[in-house]
N, CA, C and O of each residue as an XYZ file, in Angstrom:
892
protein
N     111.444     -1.701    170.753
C     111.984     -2.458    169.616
C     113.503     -2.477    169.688
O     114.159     -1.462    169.924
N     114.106     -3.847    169.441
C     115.544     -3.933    169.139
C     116.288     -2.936    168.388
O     115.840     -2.852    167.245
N     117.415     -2.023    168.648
C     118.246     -1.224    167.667
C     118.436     -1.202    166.405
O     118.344     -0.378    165.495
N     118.943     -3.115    166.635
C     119.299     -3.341    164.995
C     118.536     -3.691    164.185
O     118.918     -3.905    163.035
N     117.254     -3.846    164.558
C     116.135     -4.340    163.712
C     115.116     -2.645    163.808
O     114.169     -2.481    163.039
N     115.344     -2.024    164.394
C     114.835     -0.531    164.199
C     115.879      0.684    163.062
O     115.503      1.780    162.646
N     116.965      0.130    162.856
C     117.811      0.276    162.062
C     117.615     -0.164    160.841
O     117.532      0.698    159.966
N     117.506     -1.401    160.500
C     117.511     -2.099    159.473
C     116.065     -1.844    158.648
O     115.986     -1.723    157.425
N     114.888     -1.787    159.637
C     113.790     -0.740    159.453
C     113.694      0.441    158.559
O     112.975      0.784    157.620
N     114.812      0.984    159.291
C     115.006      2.216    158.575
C     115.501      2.175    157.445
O     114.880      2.848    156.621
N     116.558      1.543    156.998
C     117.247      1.203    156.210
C     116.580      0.602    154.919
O     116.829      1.005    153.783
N     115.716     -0.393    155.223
C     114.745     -0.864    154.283
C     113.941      0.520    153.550
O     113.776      0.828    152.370
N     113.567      1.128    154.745
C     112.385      2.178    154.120
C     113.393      3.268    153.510
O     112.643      4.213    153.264
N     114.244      3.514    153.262
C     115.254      4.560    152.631
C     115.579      3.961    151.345
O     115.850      4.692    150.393
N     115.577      2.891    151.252
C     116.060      1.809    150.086
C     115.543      1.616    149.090
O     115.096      0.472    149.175
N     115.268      2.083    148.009
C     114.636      2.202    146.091
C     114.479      0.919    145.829
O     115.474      0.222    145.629
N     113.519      0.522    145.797
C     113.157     -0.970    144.966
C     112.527     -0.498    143.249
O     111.885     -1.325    142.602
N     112.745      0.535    142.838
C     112.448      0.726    141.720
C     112.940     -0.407    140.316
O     114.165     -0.424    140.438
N     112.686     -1.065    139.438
C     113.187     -1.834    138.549
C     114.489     -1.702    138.069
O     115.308     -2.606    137.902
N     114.696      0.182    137.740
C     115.987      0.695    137.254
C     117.146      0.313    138.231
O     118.083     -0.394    137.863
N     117.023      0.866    139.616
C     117.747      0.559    140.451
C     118.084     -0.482    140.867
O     119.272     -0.538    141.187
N     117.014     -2.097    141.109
C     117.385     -3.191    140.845
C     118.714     -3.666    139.872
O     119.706     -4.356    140.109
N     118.253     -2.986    138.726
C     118.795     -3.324    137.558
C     120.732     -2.781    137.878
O     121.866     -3.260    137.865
N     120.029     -1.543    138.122
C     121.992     -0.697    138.001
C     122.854     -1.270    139.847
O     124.023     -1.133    140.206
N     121.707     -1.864    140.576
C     122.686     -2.274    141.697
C     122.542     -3.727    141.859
O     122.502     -4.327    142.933
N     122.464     -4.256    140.614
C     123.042     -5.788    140.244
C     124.082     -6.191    139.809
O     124.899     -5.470    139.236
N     124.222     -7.487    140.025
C     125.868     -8.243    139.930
C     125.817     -8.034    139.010
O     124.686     -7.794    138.586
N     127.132     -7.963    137.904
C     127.055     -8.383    136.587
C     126.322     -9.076    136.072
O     125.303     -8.805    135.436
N     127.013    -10.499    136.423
C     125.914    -11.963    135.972
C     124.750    -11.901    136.158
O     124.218    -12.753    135.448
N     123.913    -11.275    136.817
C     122.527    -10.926    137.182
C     121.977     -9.511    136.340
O     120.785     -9.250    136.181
N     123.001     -8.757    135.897
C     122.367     -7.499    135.002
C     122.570     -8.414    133.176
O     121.605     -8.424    132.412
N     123.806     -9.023    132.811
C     123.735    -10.083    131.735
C     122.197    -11.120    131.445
O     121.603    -11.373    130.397
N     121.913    -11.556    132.952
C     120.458    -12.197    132.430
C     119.474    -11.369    132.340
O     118.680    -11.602    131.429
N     119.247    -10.351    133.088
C     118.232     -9.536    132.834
C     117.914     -8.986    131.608
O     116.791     -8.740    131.168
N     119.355     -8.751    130.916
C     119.392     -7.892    129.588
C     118.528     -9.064    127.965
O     117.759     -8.864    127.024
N     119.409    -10.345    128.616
C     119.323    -11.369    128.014
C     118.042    -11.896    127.745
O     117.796    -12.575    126.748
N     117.065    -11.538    128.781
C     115.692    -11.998    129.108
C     114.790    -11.107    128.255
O     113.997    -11.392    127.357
N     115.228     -9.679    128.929
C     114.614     -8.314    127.849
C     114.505     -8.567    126.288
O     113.551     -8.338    125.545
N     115.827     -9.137    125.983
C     116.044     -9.134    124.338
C     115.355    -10.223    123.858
O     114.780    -10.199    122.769
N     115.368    -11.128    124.553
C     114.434    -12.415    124.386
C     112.888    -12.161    124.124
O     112.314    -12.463    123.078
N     112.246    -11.505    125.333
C     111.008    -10.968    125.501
C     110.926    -10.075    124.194
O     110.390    -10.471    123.159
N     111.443     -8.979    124.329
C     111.176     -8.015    123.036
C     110.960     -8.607    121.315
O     110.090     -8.247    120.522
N     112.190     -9.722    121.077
C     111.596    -10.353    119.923
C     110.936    -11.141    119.769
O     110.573    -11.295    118.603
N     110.405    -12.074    120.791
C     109.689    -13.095    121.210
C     108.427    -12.258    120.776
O     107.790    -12.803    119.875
N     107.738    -10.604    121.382
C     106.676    -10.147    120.805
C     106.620     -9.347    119.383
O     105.623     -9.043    118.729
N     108.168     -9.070    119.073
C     107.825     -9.005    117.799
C     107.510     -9.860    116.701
O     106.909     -9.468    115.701
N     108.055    -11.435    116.947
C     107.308    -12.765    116.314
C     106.318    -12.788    116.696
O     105.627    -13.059    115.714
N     105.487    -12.647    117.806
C     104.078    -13.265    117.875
C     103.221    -12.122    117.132
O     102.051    -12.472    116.974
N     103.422    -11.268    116.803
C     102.838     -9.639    116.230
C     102.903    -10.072    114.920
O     101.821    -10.111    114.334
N     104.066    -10.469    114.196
C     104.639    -10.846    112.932
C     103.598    -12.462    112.770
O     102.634    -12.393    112.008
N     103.827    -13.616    113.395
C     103.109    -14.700    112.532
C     101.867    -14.372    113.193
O     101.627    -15.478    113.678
N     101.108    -13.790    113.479
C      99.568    -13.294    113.717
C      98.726    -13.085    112.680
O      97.787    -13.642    112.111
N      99.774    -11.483    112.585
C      99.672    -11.139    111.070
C      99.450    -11.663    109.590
O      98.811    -11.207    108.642
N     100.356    -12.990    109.789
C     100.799    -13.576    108.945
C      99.561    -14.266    108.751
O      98.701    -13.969    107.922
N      99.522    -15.395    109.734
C      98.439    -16.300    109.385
C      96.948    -15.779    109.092
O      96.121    -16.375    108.403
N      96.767    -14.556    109.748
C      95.223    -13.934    109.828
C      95.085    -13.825    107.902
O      94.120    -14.123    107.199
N      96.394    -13.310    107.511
C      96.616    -13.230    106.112
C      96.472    -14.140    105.251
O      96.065    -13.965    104.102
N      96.832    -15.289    105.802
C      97.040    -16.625    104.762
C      95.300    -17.403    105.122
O      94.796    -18.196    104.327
N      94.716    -17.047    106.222
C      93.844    -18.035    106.098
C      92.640    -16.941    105.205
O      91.821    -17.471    104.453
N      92.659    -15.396    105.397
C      91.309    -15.360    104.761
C      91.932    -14.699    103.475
O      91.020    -14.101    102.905
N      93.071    -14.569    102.814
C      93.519    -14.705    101.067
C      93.037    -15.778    100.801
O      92.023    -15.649    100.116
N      93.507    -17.628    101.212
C      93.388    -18.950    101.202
C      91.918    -18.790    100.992
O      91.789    -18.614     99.781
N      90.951    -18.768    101.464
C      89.398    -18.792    101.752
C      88.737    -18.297    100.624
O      87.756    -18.785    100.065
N      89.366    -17.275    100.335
C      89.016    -16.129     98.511
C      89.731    -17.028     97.099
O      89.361    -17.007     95.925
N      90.747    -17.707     97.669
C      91.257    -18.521     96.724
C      90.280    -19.353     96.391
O      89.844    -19.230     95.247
N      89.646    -20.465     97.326
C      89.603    -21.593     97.318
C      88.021    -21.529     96.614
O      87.733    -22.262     95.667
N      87.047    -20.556     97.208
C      86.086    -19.260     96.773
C      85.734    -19.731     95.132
O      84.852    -20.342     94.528
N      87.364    -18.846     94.768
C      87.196    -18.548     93.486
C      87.445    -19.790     92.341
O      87.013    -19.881     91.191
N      88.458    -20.856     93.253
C      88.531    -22.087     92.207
C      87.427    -22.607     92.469
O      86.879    -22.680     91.369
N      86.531    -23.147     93.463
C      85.170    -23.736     93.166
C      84.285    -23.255     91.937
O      84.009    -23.849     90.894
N      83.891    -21.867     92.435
C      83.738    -21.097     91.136
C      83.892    -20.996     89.789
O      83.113    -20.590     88.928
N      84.852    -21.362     89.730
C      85.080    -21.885     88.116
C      85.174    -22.394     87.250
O      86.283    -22.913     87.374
N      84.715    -22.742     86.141
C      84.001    -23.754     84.820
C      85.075    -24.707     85.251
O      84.641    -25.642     85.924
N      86.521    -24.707     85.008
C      86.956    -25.852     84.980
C      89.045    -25.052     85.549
O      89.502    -23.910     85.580
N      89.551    -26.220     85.818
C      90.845    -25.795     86.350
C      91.743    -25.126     85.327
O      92.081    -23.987     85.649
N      92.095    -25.465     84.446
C      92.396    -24.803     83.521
C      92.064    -23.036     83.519
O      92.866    -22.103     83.480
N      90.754    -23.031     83.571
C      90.303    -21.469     83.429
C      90.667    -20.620     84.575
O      90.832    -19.403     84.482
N      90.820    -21.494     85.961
C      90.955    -20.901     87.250
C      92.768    -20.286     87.020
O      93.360    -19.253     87.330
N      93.164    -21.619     86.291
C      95.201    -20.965     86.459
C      95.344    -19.606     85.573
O      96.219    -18.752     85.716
N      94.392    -19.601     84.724
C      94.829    -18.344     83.761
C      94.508    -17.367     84.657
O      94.974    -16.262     84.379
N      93.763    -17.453     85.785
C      93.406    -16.224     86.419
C      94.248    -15.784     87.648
O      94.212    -14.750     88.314
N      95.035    -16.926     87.737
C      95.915    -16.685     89.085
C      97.091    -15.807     88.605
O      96.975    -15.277     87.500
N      98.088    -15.625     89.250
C      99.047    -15.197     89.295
C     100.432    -15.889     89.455
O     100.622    -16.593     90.447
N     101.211    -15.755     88.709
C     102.430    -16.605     88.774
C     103.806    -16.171     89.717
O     104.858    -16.803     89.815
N     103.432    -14.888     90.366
C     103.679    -14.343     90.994
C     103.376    -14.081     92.352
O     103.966    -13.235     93.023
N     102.101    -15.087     92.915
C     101.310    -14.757     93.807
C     101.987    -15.456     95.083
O     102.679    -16.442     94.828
N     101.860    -15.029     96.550
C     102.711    -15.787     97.412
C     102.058    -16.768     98.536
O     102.278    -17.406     99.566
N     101.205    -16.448     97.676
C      99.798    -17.540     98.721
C      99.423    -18.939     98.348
O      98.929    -19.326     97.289
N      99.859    -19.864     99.779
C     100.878    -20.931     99.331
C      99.567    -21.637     98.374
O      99.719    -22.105     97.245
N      98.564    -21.591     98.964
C      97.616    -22.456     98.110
C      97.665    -22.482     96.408
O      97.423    -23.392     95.616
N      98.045    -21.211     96.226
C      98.119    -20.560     94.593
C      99.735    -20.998     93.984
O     100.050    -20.916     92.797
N     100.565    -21.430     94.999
C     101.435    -21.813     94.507
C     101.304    -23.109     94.260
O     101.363    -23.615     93.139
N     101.053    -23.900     95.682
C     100.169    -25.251     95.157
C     100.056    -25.936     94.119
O     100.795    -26.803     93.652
N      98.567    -25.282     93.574
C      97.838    -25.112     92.553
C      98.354    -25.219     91.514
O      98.055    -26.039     90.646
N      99.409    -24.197     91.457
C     100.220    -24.061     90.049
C     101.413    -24.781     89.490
O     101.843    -24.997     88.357
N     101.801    -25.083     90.770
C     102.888    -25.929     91.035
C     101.728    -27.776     89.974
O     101.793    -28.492     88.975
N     101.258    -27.645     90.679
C      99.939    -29.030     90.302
C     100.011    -29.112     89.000
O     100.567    -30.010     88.367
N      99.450    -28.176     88.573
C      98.614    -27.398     87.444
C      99.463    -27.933     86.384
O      99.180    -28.829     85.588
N     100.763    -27.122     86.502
C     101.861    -27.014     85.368
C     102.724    -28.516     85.262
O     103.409    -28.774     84.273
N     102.588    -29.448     86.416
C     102.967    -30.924     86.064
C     101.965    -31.489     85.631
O     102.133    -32.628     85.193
N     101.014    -31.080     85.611
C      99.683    -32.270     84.847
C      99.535    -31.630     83.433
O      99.004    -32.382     82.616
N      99.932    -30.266     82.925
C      99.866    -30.008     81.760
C     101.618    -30.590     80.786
O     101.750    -31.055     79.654
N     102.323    -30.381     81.507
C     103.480    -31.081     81.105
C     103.742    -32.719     81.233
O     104.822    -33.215     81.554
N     102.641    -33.386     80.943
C     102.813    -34.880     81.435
C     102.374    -35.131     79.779
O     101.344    -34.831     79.174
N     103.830    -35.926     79.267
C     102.884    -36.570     78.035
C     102.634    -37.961     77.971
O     102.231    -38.465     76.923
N     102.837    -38.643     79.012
C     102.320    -39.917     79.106
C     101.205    -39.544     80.641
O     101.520    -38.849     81.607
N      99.742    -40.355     80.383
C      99.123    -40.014     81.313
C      98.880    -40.981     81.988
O      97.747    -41.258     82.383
N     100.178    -41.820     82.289
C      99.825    -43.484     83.259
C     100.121    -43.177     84.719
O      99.556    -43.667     85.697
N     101.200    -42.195     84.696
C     101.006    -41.981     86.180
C     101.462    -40.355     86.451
O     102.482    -39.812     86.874
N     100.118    -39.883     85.963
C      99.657    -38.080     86.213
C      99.643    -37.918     87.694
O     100.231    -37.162     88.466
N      98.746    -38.914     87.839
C      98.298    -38.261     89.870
C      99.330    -38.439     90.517
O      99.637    -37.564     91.327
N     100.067    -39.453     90.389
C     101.281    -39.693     91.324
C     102.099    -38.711     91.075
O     102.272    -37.952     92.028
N     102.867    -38.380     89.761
C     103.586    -37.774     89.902
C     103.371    -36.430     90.177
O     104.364    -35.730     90.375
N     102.262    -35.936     90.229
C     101.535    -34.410     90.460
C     101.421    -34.441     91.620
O     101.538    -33.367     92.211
N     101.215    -35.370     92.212
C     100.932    -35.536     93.710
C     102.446    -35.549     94.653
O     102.591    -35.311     95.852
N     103.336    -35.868     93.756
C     104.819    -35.938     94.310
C     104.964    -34.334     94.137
O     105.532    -33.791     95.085
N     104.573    -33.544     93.157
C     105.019    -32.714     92.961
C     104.456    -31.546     94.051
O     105.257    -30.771     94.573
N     103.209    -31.497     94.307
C     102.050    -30.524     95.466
C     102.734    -30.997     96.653
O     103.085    -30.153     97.477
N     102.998    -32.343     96.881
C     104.045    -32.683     97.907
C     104.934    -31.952     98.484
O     104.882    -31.437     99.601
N     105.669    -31.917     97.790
C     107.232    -31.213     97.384
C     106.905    -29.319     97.832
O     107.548    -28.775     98.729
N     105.799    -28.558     96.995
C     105.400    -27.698     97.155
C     105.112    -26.883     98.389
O     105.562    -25.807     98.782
N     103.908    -28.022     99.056
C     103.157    -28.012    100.390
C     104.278    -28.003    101.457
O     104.147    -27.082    102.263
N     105.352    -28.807    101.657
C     106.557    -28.511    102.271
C     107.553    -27.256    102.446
O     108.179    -26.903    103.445
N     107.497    -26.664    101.082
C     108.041    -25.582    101.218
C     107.451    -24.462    101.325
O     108.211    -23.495    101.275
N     106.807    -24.332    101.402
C     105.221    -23.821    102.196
C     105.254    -23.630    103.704
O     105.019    -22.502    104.138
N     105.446    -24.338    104.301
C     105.371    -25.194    105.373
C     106.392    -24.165    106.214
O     106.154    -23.312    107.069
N     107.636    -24.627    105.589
C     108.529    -24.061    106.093
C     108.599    -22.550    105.927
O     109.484    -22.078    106.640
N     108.070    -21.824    105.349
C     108.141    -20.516    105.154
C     107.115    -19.758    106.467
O     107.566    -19.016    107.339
N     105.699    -20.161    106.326
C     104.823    -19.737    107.820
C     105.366    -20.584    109.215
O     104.925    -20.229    110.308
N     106.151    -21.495    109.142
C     106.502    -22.076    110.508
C     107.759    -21.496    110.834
O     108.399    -22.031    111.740
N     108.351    -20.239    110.111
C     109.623    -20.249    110.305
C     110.101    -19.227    111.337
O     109.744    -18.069    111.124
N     110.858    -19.464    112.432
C     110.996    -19.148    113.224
C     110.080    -19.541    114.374
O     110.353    -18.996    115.443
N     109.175    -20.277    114.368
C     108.208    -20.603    115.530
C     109.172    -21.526    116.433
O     108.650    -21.720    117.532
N     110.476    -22.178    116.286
C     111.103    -22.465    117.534
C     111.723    -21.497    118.169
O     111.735    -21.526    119.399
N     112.452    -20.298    117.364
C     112.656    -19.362    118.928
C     111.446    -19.219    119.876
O     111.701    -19.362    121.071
N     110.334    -18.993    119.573
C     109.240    -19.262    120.671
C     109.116    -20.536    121.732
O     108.816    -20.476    122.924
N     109.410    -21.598    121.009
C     109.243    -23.142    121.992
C     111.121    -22.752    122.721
O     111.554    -23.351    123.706
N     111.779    -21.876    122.102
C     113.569    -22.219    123.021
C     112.681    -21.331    124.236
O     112.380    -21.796    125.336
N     112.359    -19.993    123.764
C     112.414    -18.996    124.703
C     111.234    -19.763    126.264
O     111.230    -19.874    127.490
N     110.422    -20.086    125.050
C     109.441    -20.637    126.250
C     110.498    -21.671    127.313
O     110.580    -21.502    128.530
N     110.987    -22.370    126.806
C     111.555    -23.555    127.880
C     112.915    -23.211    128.563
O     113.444    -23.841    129.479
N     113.234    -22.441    128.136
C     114.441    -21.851    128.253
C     114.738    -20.685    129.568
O     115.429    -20.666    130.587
N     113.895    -19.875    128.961
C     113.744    -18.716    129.695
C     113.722    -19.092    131.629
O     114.657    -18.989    132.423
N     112.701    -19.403    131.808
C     112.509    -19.842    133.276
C     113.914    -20.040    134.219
O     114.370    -19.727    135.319
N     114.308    -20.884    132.828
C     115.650    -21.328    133.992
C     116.917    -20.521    133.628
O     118.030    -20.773    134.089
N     116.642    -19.536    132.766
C     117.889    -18.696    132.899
C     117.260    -17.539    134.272
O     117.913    -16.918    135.110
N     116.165    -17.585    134.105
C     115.666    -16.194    135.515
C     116.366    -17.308    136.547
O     117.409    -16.857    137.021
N     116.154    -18.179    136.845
C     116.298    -18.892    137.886
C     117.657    -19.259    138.396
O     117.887    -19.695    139.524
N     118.799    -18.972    137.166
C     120.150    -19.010    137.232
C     120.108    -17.535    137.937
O     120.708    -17.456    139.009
N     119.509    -16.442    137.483
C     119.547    -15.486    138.194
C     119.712    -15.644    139.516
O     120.706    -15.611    140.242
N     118.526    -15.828    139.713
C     118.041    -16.246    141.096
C     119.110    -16.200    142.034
O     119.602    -15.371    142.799
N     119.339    -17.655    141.628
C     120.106    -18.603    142.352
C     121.535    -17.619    142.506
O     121.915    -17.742    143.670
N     122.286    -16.860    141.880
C     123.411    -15.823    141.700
C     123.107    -14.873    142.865
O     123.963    -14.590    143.704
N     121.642    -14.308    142.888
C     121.758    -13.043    142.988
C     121.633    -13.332    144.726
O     121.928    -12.454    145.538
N     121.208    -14.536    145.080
C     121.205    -14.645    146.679
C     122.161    -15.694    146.961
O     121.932    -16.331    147.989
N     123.065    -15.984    146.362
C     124.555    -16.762    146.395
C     125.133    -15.061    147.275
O     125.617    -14.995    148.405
N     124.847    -13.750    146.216
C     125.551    -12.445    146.501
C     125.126    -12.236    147.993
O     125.850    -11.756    148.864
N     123.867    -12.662    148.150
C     123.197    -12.134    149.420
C     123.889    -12.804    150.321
O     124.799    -12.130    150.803
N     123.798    -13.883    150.731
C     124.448    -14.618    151.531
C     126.328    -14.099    151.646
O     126.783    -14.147    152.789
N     126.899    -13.834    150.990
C     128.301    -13.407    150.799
C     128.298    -11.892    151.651
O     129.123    -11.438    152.444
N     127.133    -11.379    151.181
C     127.205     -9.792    151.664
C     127.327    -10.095    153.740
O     128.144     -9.678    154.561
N     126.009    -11.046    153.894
C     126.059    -11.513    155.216
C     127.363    -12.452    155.755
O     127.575    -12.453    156.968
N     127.974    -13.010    155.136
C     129.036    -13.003    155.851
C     130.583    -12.080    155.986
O     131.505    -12.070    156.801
N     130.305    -11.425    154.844
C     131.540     -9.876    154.735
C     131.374     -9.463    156.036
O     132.108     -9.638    157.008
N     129.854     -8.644    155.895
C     129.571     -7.671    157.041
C     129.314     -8.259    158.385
O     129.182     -7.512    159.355
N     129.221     -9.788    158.522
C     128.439    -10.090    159.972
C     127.590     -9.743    160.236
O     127.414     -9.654    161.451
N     126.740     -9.410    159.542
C     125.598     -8.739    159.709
C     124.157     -9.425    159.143
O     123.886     -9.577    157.952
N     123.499     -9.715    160.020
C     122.428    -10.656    159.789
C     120.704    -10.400    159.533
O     119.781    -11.204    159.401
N     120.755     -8.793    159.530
C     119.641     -7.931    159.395
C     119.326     -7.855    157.939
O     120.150     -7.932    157.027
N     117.909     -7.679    157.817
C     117.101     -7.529    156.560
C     117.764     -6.558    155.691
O     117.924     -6.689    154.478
N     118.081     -5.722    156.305
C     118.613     -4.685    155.543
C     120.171     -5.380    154.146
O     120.250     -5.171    152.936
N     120.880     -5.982    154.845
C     121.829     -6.314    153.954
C     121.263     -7.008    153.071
O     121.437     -6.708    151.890
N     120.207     -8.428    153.535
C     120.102     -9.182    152.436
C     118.765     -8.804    151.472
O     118.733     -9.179    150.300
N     117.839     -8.146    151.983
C     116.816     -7.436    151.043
C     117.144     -6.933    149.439
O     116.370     -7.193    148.518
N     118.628     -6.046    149.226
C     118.019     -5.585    147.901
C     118.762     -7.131    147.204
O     118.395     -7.456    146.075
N     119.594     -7.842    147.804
C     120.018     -9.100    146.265
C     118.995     -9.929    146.411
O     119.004    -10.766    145.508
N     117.972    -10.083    147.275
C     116.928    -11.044    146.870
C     115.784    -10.568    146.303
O     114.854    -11.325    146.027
N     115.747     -9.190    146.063
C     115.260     -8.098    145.487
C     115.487     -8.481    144.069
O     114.565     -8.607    143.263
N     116.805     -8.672    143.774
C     117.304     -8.742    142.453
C     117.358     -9.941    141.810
O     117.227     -9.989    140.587
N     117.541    -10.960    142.501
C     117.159    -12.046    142.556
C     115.658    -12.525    142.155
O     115.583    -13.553    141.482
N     114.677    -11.982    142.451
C     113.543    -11.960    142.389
C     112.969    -11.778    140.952
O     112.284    -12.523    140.251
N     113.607    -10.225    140.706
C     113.309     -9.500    139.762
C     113.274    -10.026    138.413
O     112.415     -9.872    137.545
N     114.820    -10.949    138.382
C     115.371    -12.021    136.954
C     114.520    -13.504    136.992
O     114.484    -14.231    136.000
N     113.889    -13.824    138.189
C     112.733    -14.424    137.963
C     111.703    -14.138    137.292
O     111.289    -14.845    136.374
N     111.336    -13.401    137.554
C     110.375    -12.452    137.056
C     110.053    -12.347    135.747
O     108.995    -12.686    135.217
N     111.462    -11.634    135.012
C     111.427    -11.272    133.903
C     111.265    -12.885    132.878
O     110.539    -13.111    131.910
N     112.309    -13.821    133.617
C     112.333    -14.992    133.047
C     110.372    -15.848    132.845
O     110.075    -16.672    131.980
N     109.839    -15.536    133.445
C     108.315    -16.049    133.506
C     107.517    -15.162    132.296
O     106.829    -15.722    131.443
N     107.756    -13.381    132.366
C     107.466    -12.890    131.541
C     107.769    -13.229    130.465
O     106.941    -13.054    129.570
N     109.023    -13.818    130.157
C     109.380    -13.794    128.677
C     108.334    -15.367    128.089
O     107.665    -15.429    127.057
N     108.490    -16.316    129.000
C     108.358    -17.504    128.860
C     106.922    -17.438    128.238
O     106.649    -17.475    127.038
N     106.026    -17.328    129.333
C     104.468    -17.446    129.742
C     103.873    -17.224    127.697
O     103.341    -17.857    126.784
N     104.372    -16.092    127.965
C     103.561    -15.549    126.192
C     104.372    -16.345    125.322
O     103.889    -16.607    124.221
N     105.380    -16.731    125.570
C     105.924    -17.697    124.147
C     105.446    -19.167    123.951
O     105.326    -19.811    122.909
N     105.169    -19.574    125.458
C     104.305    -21.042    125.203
C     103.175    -20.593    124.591
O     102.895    -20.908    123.435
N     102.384    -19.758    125.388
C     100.600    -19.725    124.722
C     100.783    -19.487    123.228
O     100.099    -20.059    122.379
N     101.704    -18.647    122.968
C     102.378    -17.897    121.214
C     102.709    -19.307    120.544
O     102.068    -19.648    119.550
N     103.161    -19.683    120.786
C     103.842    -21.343    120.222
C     102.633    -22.113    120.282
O     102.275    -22.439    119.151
N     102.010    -22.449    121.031
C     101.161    -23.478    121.047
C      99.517    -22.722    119.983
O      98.717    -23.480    119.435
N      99.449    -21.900    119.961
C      98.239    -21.146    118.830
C      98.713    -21.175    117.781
O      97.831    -21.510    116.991
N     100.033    -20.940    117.070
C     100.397    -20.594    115.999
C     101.223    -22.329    115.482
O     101.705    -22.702    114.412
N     101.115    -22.787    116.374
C     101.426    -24.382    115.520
C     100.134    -25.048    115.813
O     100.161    -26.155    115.276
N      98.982    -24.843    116.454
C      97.731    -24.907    115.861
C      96.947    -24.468    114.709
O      96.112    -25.030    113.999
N      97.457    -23.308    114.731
C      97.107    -22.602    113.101
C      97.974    -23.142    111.624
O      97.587    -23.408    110.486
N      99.335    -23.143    112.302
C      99.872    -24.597    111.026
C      99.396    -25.557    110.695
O      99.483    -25.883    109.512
N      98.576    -26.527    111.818
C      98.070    -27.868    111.688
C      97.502    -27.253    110.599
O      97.991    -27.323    109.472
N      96.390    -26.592    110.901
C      95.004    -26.246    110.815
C      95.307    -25.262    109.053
O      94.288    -24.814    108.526
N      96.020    -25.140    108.672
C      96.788    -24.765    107.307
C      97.127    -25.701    106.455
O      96.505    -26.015    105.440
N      98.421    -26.297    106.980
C      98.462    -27.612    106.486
C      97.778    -28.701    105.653
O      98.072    -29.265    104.600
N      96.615    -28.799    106.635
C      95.579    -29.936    106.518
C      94.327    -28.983    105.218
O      93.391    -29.392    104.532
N      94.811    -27.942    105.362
C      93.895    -27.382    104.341
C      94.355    -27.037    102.743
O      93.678    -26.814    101.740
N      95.933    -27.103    102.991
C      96.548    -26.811    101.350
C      96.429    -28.838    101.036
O      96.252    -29.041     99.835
N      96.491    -30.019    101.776
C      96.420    -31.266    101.811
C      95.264    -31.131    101.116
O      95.365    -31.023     99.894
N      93.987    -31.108    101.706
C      92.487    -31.030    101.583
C      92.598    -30.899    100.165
O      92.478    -31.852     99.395
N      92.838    -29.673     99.803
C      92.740    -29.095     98.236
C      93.314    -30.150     97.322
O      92.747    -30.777     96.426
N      94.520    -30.208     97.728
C      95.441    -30.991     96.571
C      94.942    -32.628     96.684
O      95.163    -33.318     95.689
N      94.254    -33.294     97.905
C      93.184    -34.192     97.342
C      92.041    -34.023     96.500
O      91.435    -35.007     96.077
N      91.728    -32.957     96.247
C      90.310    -32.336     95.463
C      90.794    -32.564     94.437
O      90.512    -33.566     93.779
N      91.846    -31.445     93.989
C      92.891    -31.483     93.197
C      92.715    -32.321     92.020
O      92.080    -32.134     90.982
N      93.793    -33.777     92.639
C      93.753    -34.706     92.244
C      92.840    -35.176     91.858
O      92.884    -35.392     90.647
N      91.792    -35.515     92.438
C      90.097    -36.295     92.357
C      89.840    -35.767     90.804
O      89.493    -36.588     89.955
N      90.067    -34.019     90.374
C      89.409    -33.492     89.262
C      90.240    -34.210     88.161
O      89.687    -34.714     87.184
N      92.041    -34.253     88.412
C      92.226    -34.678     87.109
C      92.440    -35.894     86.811
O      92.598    -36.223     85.636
């Protein structure tokens, strides 16, 4: 076997590819995205943990709601039982509804304007369980191509190292494409779970949405 490639051999096999070490024998600009990616990733799963939670919450409270207004002699009897305090959007809805159709003293245009009003409601609603679901769609689209700015840095370094040293063996350019690699990496990790996270949880909005709608057509129909 050739010297310098029995060298460089060696050299490889002496050489820590551990994550940490990646990490602490990276360029700046390449330890900045890595960090950048981490912090991304880390809250990226503390939102998907957080609106999980959330929605698992809103759809089977919503379900006991909706339960209990069928259930009952008449709408009127159902609001005395709610809560005016309650944070479950359907019950706000409801009350929101409720309290413009009892405050209407002309009754020529009740539905409309009650219906402007559950409107109005259902929106701000809306915005409270959807909130924050675009850091998930940035991180998702985003992410990839900041690993990939990595990338592209960390074997810009490699190539530089090979022409410093003249030296054209594995050994020099192995750990920056190493590192290079690595901010790929992380960039896919962060991404991957924020699309699938984004795309379930603005399915579960539709799928919310269309159900505080549903009601407040019922709603209407009763008064």
């Amino acid at each position: 076997m050739d010297p310098i490639t029995t060298t460089a051999a060696a050299s490889l096999g002496t050489t820590d590819f551990s994550i940490i070490t990646l990490f602490m024998r990276a360029d700046l600009v390449v330890k900045l995205v890595i960090i950048s990616l981490l912090v991304a990733s880390v809250f990226s799963w503390a939102l998907i943990f957080d609106k999980y939670r959330i929605f698992k919450k809103l759809f089977k409270e919503t379900q006991l709601v909706e339960d209990q207004f069928w259930s009952s002699r008449s709408a009127s009897e159902f609001y005395k039982k709610t809560d005016g305090g309650s944070e479950n959007p359907l019950v706000i809805v409801f009350r929101a509804g409720m309290e413009c159709a009892q405050d209407q003293k002309s009754k020529g245009q009740l539905v409309e304007r009650t219906k402007r009003v559950m409107d109005v409601s259902i929106d701000k609603e809306i915005e409270k369980y959807e909130k924050n679901l675009t850091f998930l769609a940035t991180v998702g689209s985003v992410a990839p191509f900041i690993g990939l700015f990595g990338t592209v840095w960390g074997i810009m370094n490699s190539f530089q190292s090979i022409a410093i040293s003249r030296n054209t063996s594995l050994a020099i350019v192995a750990p920056g494409i190493a590192e290079a690699l690595f901010a790929t990496a992380l960039g896919l990790l962060a991404a991957i779970p924020a699309v699938v996270a984004y795309n379930k949880f603005s399915s579960d909005s539709r799928k919310y949405t269309q159900k505080l709608e549903n009601f407040t057509q019922s709603f209407l129909t009763i008064i």
